[in-house]
C-alpha positions in Angstrom: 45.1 -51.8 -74.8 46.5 -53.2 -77.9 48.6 -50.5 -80.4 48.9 -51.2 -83.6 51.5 -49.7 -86.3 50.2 -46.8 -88.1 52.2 -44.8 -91.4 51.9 -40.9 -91.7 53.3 -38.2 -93.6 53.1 -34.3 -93.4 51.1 -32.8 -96.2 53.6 -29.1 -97.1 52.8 -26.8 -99.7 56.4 -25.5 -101.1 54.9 -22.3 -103.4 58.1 -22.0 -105.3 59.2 -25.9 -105.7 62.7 -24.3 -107.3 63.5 -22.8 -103.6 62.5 -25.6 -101.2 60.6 -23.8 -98.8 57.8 -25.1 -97.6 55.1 -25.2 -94.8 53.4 -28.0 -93.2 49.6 -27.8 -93.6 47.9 -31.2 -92.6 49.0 -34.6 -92.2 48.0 -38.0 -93.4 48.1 -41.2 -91.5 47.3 -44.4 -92.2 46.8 -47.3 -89.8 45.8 -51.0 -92.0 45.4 -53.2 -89.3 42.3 -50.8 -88.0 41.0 -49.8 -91.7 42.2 -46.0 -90.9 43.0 -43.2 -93.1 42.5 -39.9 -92.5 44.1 -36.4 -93.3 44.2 -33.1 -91.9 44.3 -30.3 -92.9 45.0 -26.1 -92.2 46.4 -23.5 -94.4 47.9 -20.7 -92.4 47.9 -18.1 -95.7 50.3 -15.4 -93.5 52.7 -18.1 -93.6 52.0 -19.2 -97.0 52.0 -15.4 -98.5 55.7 -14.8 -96.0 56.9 -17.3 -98.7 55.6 -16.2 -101.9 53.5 -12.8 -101.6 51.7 -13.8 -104.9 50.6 -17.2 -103.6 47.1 -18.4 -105.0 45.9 -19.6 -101.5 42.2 -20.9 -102.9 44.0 -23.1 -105.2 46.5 -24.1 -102.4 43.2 -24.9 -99.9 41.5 -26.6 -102.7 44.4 -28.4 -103.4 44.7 -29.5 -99.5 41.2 -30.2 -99.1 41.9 -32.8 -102.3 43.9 -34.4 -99.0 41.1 -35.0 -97.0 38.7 -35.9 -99.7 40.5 -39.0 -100.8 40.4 -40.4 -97.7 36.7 -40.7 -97.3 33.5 -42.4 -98.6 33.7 -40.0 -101.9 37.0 -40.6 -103.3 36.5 -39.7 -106.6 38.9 -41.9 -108.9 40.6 -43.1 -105.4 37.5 -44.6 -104.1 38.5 -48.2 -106.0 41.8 -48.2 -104.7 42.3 -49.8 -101.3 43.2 -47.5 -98.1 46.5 -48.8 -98.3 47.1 -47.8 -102.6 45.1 -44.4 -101.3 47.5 -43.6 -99.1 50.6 -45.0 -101.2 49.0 -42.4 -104.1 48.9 -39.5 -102.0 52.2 -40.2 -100.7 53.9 -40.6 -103.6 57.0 -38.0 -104.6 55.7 -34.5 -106.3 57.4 -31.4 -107.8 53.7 -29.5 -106.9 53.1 -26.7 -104.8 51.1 -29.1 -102.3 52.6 -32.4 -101.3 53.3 -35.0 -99.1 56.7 -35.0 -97.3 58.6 -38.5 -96.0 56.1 -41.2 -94.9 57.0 -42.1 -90.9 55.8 -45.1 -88.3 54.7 -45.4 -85.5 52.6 -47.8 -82.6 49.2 -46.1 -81.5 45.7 -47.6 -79.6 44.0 -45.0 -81.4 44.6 -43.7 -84.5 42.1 -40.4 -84.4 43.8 -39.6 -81.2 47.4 -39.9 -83.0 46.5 -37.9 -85.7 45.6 -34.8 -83.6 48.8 -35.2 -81.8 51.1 -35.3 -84.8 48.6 -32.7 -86.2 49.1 -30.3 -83.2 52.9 -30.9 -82.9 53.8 -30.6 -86.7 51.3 -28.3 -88.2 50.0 -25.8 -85.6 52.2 -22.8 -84.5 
């Protein structure tokens, strides 16, 4: 089975950007060569509220879900852009509560299949 290189990049939501701390709540990967992009996504708002008791946690989910909304058939003002500028958007550097940390590489046969993985091993506690 062939692998192919694939780009990702945890999705963290930092509520008080002055203090840098910040949880991981989805990632985003990006394969070209197999036309993939895809994000996930899960607030954990015990977590969230450990780091800033007044959090807004709707606005943080909606914000997340923003995430996985770009990456499919209804983009909004993304769905023009290529995957590869959809992906280069999202990943691009914020000072907001939700954002995307350091893009990475990798090789994988199946992107859906490496996204659970980093998913499990960088989001889930």
């Amino acid at each position: 089975m062939s692998r192919d290189v694939y780009e990702y990049a945890v999705i963290r939501v930092m509520p008080k950007v002055e203090r840098g701390e910040l949880i991981n709540a989805g990632v985003l990967l990006y394969c070209q060569p197999r036309g993939y992009l895809c994000a996930r996504v899960a607030l954990d708002p015990a977590r969230l509220r450990a780091l800033d008791p007044h959090a807004d946690v709707e606005g943080v989910r909606r914000a997340l879900s923003a995430y996985e909304l770009a990456c499919g058939e209804e983009a909004g003002a993304l769905a023009a852009e290529s995957l590869g500028g959809r992906f280069r958007w999202l990943t691009a550097p914020r000072s907001t509560i939700v954002q995307a940390g350091p893009v990475h590489a990798g090789l994988t046969a199946d992107p859906d299949t490496e996204l659970a993985r980093l998913f499990d091993k960088l989001v889930r506690v």
